[in-house]
Residue frames as qw, qx, qy, qz and C-alpha x, y, z in Angstrom:
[[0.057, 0.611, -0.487, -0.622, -11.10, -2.87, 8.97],
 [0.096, 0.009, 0.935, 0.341, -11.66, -6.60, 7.23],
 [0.307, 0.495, 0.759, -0.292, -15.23, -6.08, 7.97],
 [0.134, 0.671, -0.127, -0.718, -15.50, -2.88, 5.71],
 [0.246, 0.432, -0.720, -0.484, -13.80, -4.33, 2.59],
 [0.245, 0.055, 0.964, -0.085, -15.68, -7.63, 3.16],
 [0.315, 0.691, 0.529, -0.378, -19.17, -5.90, 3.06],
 [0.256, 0.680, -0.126, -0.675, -18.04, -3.99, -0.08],
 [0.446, 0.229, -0.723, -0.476, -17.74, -7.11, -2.35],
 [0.650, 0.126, 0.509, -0.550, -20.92, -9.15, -1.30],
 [0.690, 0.520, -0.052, -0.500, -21.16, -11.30, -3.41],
 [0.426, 0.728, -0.537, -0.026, -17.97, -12.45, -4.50],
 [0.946, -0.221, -0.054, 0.232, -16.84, -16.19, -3.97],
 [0.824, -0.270, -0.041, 0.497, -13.37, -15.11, -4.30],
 [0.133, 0.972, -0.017, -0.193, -11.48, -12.27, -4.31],
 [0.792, 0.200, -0.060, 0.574, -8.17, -11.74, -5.84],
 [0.380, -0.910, -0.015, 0.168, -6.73, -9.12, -3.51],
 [0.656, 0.352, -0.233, 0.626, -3.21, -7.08, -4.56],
 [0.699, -0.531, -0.190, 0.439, -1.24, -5.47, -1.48],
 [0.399, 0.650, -0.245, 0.599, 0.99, -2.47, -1.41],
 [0.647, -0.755, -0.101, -0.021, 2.79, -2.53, 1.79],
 [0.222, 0.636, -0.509, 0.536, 6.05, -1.19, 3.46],
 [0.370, -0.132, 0.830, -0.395, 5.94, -3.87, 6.78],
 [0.920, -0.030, -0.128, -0.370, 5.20, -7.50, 6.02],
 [0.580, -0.513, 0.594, -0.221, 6.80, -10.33, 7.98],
 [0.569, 0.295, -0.551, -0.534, 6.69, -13.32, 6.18],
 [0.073, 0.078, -0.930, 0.351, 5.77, -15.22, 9.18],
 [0.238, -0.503, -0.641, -0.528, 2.49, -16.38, 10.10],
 [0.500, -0.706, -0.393, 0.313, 2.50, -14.74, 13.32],
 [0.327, 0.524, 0.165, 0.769, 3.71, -11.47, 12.05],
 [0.154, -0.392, -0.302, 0.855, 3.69, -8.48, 14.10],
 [0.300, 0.150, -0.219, -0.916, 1.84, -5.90, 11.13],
 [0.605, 0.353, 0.460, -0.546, -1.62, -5.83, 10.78],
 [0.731, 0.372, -0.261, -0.509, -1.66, -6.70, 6.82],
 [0.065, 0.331, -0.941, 0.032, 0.06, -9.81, 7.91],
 [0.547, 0.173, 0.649, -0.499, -3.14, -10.56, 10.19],
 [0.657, 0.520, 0.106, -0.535, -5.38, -9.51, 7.03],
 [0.467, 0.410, -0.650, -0.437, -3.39, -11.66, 4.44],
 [0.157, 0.065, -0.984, -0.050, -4.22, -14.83, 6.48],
 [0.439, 0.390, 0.395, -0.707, -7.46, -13.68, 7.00],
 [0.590, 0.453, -0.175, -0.645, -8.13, -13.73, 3.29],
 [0.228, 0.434, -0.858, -0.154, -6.43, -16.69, 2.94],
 [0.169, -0.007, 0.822, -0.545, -8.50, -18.20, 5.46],
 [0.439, 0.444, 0.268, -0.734, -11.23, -17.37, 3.29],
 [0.766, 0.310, 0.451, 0.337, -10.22, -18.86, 0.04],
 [0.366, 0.921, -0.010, -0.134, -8.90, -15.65, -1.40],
 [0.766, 0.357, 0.059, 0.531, -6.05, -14.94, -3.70],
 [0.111, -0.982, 0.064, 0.137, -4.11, -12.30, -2.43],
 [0.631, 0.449, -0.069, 0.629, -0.85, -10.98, -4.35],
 [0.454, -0.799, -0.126, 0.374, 1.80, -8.70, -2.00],
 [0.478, 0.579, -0.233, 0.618, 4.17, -6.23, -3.61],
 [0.681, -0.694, -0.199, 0.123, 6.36, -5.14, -0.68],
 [0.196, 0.855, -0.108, 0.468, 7.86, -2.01, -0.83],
 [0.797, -0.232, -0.298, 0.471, 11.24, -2.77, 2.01],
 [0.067, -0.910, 0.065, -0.403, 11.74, 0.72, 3.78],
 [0.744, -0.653, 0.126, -0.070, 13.59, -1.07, 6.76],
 [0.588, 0.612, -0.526, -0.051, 16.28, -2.48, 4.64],
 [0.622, -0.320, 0.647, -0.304, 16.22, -5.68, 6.20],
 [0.879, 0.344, 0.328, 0.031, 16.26, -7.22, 3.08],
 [0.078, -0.649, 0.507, 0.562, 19.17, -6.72, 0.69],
 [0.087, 0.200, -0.712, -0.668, 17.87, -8.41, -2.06],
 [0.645, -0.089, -0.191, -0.735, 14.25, -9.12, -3.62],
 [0.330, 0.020, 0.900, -0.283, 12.79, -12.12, -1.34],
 [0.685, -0.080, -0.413, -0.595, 9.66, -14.23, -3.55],
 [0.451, 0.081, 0.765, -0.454, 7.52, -15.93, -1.60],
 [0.537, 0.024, -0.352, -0.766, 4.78, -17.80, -3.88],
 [0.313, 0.081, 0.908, -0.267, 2.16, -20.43, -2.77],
 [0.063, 0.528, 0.807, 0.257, -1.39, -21.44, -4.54],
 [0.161, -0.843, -0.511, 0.057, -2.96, -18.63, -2.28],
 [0.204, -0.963, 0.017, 0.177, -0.11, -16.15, -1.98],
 [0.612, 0.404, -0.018, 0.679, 2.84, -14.18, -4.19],
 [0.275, -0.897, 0.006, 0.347, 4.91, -12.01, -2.17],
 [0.704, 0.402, -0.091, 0.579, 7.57, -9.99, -3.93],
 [0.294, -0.841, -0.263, 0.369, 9.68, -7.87, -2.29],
 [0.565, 0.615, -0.061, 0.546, 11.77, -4.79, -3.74],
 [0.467, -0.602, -0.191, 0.619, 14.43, -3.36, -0.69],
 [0.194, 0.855, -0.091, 0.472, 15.26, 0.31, -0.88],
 [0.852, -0.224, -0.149, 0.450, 18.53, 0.18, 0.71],
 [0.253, 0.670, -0.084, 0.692, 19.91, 3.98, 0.10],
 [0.435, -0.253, -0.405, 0.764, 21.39, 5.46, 2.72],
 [0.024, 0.311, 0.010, -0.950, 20.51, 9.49, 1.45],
 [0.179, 0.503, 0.232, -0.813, 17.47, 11.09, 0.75],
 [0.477, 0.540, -0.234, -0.653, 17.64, 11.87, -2.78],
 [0.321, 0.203, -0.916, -0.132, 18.66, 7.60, -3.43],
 [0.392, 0.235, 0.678, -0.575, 15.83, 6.85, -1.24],
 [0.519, 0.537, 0.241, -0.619, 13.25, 8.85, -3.20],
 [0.531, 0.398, -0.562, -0.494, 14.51, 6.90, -6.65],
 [0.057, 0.052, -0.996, 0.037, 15.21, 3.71, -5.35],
 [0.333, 0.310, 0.609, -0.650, 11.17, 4.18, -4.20],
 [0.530, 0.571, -0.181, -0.600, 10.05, 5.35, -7.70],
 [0.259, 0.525, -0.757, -0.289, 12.10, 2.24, -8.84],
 [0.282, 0.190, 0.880, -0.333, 10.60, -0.24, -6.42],
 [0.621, 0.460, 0.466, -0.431, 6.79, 0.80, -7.76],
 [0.641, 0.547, -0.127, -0.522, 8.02, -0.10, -11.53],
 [0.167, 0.313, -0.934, 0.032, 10.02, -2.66, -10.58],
 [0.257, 0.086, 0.920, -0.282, 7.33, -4.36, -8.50],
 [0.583, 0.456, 0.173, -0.650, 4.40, -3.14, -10.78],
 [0.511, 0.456, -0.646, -0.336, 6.44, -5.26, -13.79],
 [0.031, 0.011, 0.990, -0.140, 6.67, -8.29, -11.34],
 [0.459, 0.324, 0.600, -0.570, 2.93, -8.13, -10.35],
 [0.584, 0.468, -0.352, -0.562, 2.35, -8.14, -14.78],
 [0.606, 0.213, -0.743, -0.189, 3.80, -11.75, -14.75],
 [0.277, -0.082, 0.867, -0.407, 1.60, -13.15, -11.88],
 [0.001, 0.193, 0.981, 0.015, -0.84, -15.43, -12.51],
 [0.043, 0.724, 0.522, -0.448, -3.74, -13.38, -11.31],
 [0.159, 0.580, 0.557, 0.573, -5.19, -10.83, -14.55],
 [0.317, -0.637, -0.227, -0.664, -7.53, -8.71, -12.78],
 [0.201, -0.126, -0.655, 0.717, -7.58, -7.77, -8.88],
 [0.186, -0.643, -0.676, -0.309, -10.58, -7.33, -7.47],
 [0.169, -0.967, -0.174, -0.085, -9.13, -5.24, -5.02],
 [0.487, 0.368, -0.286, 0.739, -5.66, -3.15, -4.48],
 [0.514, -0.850, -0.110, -0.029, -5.26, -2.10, -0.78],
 [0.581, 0.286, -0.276, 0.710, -2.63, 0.16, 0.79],
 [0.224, -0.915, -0.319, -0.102, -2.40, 2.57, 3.52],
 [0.010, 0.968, -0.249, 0.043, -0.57, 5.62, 4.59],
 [0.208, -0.542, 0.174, 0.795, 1.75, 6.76, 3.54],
 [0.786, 0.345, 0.508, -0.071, -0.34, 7.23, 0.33],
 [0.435, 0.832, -0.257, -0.228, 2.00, 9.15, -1.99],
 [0.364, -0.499, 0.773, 0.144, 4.58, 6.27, -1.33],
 [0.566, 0.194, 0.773, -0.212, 2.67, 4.43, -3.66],
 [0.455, 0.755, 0.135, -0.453, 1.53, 6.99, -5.93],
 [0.165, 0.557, -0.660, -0.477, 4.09, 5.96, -9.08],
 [0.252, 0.055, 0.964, -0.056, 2.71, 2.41, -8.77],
 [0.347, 0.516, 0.751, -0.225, -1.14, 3.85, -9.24],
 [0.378, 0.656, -0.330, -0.564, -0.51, 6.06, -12.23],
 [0.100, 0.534, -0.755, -0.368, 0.75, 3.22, -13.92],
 [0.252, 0.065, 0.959, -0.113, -0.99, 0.42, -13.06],
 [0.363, 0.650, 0.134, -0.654, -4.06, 2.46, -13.89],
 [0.638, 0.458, -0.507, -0.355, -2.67, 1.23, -18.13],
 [0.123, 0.431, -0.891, 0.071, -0.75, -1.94, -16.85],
 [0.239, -0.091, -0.955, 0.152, -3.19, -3.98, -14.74],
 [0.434, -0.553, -0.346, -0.621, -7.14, -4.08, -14.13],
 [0.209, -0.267, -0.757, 0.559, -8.08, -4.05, -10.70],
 [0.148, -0.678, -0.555, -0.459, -11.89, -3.38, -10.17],
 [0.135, -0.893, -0.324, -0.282, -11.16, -1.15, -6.64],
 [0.465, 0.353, -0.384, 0.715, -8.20, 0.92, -5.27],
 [0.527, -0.747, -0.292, -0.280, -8.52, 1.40, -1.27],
 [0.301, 0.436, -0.544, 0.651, -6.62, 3.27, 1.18],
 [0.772, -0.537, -0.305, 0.151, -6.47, 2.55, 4.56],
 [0.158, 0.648, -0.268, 0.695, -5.28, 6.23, 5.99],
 [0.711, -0.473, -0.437, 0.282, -3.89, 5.39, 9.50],
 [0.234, -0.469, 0.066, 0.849, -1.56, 8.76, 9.56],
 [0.269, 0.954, 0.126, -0.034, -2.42, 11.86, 8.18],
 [0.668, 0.027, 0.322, 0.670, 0.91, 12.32, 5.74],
 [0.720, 0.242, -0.436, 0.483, 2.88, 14.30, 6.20],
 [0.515, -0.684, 0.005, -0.517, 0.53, 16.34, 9.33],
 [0.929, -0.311, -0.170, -0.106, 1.83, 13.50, 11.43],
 [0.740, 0.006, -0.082, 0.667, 5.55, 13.47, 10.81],
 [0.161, 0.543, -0.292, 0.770, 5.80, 17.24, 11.90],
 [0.439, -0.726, 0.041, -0.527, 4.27, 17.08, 14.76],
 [0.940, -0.175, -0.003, 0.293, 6.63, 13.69, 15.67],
 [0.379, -0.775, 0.347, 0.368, 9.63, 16.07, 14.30],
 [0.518, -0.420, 0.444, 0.599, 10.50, 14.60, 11.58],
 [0.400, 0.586, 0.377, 0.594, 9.25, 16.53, 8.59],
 [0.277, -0.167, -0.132, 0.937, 10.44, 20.26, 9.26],
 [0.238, 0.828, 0.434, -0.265, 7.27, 23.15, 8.50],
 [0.200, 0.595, -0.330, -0.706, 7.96, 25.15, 5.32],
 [0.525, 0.516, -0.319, -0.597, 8.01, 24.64, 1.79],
 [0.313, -0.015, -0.937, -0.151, 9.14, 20.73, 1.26],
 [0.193, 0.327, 0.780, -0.498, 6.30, 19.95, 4.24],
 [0.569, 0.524, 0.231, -0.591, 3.73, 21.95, 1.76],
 [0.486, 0.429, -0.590, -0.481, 4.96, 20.26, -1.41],
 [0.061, 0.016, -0.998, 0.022, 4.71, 16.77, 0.47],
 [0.377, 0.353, 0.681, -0.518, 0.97, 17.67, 1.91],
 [0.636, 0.602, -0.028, -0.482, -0.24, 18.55, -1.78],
 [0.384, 0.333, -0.789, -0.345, 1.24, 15.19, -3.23],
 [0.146, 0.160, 0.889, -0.404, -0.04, 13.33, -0.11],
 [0.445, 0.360, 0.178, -0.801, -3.82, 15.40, -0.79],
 [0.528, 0.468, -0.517, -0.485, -3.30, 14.19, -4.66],
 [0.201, 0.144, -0.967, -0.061, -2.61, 10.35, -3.88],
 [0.306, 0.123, 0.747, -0.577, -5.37, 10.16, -1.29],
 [0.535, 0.482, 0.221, -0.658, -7.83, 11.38, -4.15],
 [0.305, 0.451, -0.739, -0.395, -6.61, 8.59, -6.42],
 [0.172, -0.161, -0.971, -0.044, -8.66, 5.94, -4.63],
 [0.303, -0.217, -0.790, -0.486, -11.55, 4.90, -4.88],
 [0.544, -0.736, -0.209, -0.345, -12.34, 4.72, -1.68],
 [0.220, 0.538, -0.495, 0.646, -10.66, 5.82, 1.75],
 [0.692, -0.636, -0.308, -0.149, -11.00, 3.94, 5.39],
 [0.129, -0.649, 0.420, -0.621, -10.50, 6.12, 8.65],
 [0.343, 0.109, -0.810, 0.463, -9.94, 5.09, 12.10],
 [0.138, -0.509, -0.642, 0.556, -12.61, 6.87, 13.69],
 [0.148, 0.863, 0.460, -0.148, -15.26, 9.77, 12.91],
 [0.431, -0.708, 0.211, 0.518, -12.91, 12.39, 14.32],
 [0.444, -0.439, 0.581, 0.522, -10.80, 11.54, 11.64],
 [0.386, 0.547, 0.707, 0.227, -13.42, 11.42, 8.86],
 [0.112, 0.953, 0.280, -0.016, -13.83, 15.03, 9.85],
 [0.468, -0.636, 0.367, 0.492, -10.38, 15.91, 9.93],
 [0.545, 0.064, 0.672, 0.497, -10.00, 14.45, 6.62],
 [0.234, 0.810, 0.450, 0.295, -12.80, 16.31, 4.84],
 [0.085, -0.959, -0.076, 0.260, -11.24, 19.69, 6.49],
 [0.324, -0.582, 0.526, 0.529, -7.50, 18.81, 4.82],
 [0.113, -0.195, 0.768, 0.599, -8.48, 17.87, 1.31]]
């Protein structure tokens, strides 16, 4: 996965790298892969900025984390129901899209996230006027929201087709899109 995004900025002594992630540890021995990949970059000399979208509500209030090489912020979504979920979410990406305006770092050289990509999708409309960032890459590990019916928990009818055509719509908002495997390259090209 690092090897991809490496090989796509050749070139570049440093990168300044912005996160969007729903699981980050703030340990260095984390459990989630973008944990792995933020001391990876670090390891490298990059800058990497984290906005961290709290779905677990394990946080109850915003945690900052800043060092030389790394700003984490985090915004919990603590709602119990549904419809306080889906704002508190919408709130997180303009809440964390205003923090990420008064870091240090100008211009990102790259913005990585990965599924779920419409969880995101208020964050990249906006940023899009707010903050330059030279490429926007998803890293589709599920197929949203194809995945969560067949697990049970998105139901088949009309909200399942109104999530798969917002999911469709975020996906085609970046730049560019890395798969797990062929398979799944073709899969992709047959759902959107």
């Amino acid at each position: 996965m690092w090897r991809i995004v490496n090989e796509f900025f050749v070139g570049c002594a440093v990168l300044t790298v912005l996160l969007l992630v729903k699981k980050f540890s703030f340990v260095p021995s984390g459990a989630w892969l973008f944990d792995d990949m933020v001391l990876s970059l670090i390891d490298k000399g990059h800058r990497v900025s984290v906005a961290f979208l709290d779905l677990s509500g394990e946080h109850s209030r915003s945690v900052e984390r800043v060092t030389d090489k790394l700003t984490v912020f985090t915004y919990p979504v603590t709602a119990r129901s549904m419809p306080l979920k889906v704002l508190q979410v919408v709130l997180g990406n303009i809440w964390l899209l205003l923090k990420i305006r008064t870091f240090e770092i100008k211009r990102y050289d790259l913005l990585l996230t990965s599924s779920v990509a419409s969880l995101f999708l208020p964050f990249l409309y906006l940023s899009k006027a707010l903050i330059k960032v030279r490429v926007r890459f998803l890293l589709l590990w599920d197929f949203f929201p194809i995945h969560h019916m067949e697990i049970g928990k998105v139901k088949k009818g009309l909200a399942s087709r109104m999530l798969y055509g917002v999911e469709a719509h975020s996906v085609k908002s970046f730049d560019g899109v890395g798969l797990m495997s062929p398979k799944n390259i073709e899969f992709l090209g047959i759902r959107i």
